[in-house]
C-alpha positions, 0 to 999 in steps of 0.5 A: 888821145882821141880815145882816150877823150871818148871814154872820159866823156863816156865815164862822166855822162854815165856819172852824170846819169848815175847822180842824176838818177839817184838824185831823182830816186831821193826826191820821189819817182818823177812821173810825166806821163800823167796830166798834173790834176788841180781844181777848177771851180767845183771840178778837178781838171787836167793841166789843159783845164779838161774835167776829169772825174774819178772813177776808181778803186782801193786798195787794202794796204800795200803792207797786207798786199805785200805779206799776201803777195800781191802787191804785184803788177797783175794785181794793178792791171786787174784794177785798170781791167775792172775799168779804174781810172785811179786807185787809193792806198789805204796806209795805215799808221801802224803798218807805217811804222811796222815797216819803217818809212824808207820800206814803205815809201818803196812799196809806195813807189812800186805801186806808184810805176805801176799805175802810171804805166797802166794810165791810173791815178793815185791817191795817198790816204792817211788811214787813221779812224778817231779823233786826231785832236784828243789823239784816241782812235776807234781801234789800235791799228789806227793810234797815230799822233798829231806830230807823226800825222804832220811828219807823213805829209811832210814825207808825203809831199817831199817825196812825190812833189814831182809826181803828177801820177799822185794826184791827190792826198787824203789827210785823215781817213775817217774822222770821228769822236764815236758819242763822245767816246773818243773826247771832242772836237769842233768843226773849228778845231778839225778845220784848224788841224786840217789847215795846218796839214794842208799848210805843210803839204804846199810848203814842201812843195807838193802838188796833189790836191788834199782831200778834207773829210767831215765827222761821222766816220767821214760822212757828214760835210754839212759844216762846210756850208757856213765854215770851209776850209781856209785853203784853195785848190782842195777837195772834200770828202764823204763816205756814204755807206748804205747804213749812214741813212735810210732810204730813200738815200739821195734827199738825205745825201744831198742835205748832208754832203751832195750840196758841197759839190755845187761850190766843190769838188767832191770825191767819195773816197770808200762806198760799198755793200755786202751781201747777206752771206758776204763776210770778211775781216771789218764789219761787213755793210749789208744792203744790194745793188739798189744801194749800187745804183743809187750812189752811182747815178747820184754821183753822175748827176752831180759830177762828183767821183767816187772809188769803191771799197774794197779791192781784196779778197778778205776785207768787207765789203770785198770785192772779189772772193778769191786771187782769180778776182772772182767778183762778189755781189758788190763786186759784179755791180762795180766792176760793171759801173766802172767799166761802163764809165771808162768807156764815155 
């Protein structure tokens, strides 16, 4: 009898474990490691309210990692070696529904273990480039639609509401009309739209800070000063390229997104540069280090974060040149840059 009770009990703790661990698995990998991030103030901050600032990497798409083979751990452990504290994962909308949502949340969770098991952060970003209210965008692997950018996030925010290794949500990568090209948009209108994600981002339950981006390809913020976002505990974004100004860059960057991180946090989400005889797929950004050294110490003086585009071998501005990470110009900056600061 005695037994007989043992197994019993034996057979439903290992139901129990079974239900339990495909409930978890519904619901999104559940991560304790990490301290969930949240803003204070102008800053991002742990659980115990302790600064963090982000100094970190992008990825190219886990889909294109994966078809190359190297959606992998090594490819994560290179990251947090080159001295990462986060990494971003560029998902773009056509790769999206190549793969089909439950294909591409499993690549996502992949990624997600694997930064958590190497102390990284994560952000999600929705890497569309156009114009989200007309719904025209700058080339066709970044057509999406306003109902299947509101169903990401929905998915998005379900998924890793539990997760505290995804720390932040990009909502729209590079937002831009291109002159007119691609039909208008106010700040008011992006500002509308933007509030409307960020409302179903918190409804379903999620915890990740939403980053906001400005117009110019994700560059300018200027509006922020007399219009912000109607939403607390959230972030903004900028990508200051080398090409967006000319030098000397840090008046200009102060007048066009520095001056937000006084009130916000603020997060540079893709900076960069190309060599001369640097090529890849994309326009390559041509400048050197002195661009290299001008954004970082401008972003240390300030307190804001940055991560660094891009960590592959054949998108520009690369990083590497070939699958032994073998740095380019860019490369041999940043992965200095970023491991000089993991050591503070």
């Amino acid at each position: 009898m005695k037994s007989f009770l043992s197994k019993s009990l034996l057979a439903c703790a290992l139901l129990f474990g079974s239900i339990s661990a495909y409930a978890q698995n519904a619901a999104g990998p559940v991560s304790n490691k990490l301290s969930q991030v949240r803003v204070q103030g102008n800053k991002f901050v742990t659980a115990d309210g302790k600064t963090i600032i982000f100094r970190g990497l992008d990825t190219s798409d886990p889909e294109k990692l994966q078809r190359d083979g190297h959606w992998n751990k090594e490819y994560f452990e290179q990251m947090k070696i080159w001295g990462a504290n986060i990494v971003r994962f560029p998902v773009h909308p056509t790769a999206w529904r190549k793969l089909g949502e439950a294909e591409y949340v499993k690549l996502m969770d992949q990624g997600v273990q694997w930064a958590t098991d190497l102390g990284m952060y994560v952000i999600i970003d929705w890497h569309s480039i156009g114009n989200l209210r007309t719904q025209m965008y700058q080339s066709p692997n970044y057509e999406t639609t306003q109902k299947e950018t509101f169903e990401f996030w929905r998915s998005m925010a379900k998924h890793y509401k539990d997760n505290t290794t995804v720390a932040l949500f990009e909502i729209f990568n590079e937002p831009t009309v291109q002159g007119g090209q691609l039909g208008t948009c106010s700040w008011s209108q992006w500002k509308e739209l933007n509030e409307e994600i960020i409302g179903i981002i918190r409804a379903n339950g999620a915890k990740a800070v939403p980053l906001v981006a400005g117009f110019n390809w994700a560059y300018d913020l200027t509006p922020v000063a007399n219009d912000p976002i109607k939403a607390e505990g959230i972030a903004y974004v900028s990508h200051p390229y080398p090409q967006k100004r000319e030098k000397p860059w840090e008046p200009k960057w102060m007048e066009d997104w520095g001056f937000v991180a006084k009130k916000y946090p603020v997060i540079l989400t893709e900076i960069g540069f190309s060599g001369e005889n640097e090529r890849g797929k994309h326009v390559p950004v041509i400048s050197d280090e002195s661009y290299g050294e001008a954004i970082t110490k401008f972003a240390d003086a300030n307190g804001i974060s940055y991560t660094v585009w891009v960590f592959d071998p054949q998108w520009a501005p690369m990083l590497f040149t070939d699958w032994n990470y073998t740095p380019t110009r860019q490369g041999k900056y940043f992965k200095a840059a970023l491991q000089k600061a993991a050591k503070k």
